[in-house]
C-alpha positions as CSV (number, residue, x, y, z in Angstrom):
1,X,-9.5,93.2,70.1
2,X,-12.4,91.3,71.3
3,X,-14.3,88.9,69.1
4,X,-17.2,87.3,70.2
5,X,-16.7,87.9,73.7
6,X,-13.5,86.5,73.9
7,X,-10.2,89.1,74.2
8,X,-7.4,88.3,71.8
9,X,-4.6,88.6,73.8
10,X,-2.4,92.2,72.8
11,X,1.0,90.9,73.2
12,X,0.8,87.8,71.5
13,X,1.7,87.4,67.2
14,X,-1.6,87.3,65.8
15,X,-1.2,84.0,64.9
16,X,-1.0,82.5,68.0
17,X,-3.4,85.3,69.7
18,X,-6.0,83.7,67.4
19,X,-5.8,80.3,68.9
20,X,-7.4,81.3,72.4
21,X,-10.4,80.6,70.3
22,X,-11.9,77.2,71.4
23,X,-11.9,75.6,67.5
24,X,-9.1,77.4,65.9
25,X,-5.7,76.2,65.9
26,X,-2.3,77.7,64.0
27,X,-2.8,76.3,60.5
28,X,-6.4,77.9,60.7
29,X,-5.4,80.8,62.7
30,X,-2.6,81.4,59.5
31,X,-5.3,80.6,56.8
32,X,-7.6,83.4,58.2
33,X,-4.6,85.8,58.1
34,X,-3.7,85.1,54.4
35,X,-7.3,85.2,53.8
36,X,-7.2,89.0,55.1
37,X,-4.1,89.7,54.3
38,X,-1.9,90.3,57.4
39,X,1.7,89.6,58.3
40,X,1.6,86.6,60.9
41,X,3.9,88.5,63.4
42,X,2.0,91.4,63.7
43,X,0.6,92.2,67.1
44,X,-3.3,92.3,67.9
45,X,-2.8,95.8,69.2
46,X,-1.2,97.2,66.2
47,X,-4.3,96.1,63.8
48,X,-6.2,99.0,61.9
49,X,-9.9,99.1,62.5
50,X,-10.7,98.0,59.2
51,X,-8.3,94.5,59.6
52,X,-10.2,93.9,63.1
53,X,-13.3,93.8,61.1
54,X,-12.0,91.6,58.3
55,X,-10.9,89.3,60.8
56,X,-14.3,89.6,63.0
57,X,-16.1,88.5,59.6
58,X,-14.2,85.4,58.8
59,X,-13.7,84.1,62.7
60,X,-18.0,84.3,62.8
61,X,-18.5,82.1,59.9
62,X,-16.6,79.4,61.3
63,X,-18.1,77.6,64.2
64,X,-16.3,77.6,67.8
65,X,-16.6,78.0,71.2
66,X,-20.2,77.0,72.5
67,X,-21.5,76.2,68.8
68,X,-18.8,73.5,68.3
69,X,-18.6,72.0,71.5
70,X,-22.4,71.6,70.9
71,X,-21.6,70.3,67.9
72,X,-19.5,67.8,69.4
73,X,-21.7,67.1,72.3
74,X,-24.7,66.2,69.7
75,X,-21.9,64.1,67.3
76,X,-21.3,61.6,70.5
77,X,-24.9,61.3,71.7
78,X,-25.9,60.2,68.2
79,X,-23.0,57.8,67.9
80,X,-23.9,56.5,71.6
81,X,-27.9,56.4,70.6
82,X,-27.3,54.0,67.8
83,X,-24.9,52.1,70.0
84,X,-21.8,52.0,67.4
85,X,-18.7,50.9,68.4
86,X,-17.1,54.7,69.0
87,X,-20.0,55.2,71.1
88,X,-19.7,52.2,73.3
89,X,-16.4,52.9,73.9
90,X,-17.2,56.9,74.8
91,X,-20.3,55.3,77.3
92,X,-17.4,53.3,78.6
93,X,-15.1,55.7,78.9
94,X,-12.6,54.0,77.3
95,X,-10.2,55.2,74.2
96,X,-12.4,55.2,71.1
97,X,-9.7,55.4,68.2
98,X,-8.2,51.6,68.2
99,X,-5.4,52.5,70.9
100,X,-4.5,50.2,73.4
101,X,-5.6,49.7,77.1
102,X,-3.4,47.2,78.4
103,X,-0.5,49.7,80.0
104,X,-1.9,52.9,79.0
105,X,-4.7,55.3,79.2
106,X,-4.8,54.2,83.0
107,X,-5.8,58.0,83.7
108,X,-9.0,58.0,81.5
109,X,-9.8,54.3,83.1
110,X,-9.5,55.1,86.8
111,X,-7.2,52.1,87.5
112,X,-4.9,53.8,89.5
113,X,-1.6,50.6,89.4
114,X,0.8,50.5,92.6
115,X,4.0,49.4,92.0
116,X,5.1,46.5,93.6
117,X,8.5,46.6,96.1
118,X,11.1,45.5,94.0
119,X,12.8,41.5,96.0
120,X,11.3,39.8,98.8
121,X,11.5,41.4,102.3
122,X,13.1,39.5,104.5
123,X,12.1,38.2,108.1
124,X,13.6,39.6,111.2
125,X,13.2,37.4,114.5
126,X,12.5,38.8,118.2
């Protein structure tokens, strides 16, 4: 079953085939199956026709993929234009939701730490 472009992947329980969509995740992929109808377990191969379409109808109201990441994109530059707090902190690239910075988030940072030799070495003579 492809939807927008993207495959749904055959094998998988539609309600985790449904999350290879960039925006929807498992309590949305099971809200659009209840909204339709199907059986969460049910395979993306074994869909009728007429349950692919129901399902193509309510995945292309909501926006994902390229639309949301746009959306996203557009979310930080205003927040970074106005030059609020969040949007320091993304120009910064630091964490913007109050976590802290002293021991973690060294990854998003760049400040790789080396660990220090545990003792003191000691001095051989020649």
């Amino acid at each position: 079953m492809r939807i927008l472009g993207i495959t749904v992947p055959n094998e998988k329980r539609l309600e985790i085939g449904l999350t290879c969509f960039y925006g929807i995740g498992r309590s949305l992929a099971c809200r659009i199956l209840d909204q339709v109808g199907i059986d969460y377990g049910k395979k993306a191969k074994d869909l009728t026709p007429d349950e692919e379409n129901k399902i193509r109808l309510i995945v292309e109201k909501i926006p994902i993929e390229g639309n949301l990441k746009r959306e996203i994109g557009a979310n930080i530059k205003r927040l970074k234009d106005i030059k609020s707090y969040r949007g320091v902190r993304h120009m910064k690239s630091l964490p913007s939701r109050g976590q802290r910075t002293k021991t973690n988030s060294r990854t998003v940072r760049g400040n790789v730490r080396k660990t220090m030799a545990s003792g003191r070495r000691k001095e051989t003579k020649t």
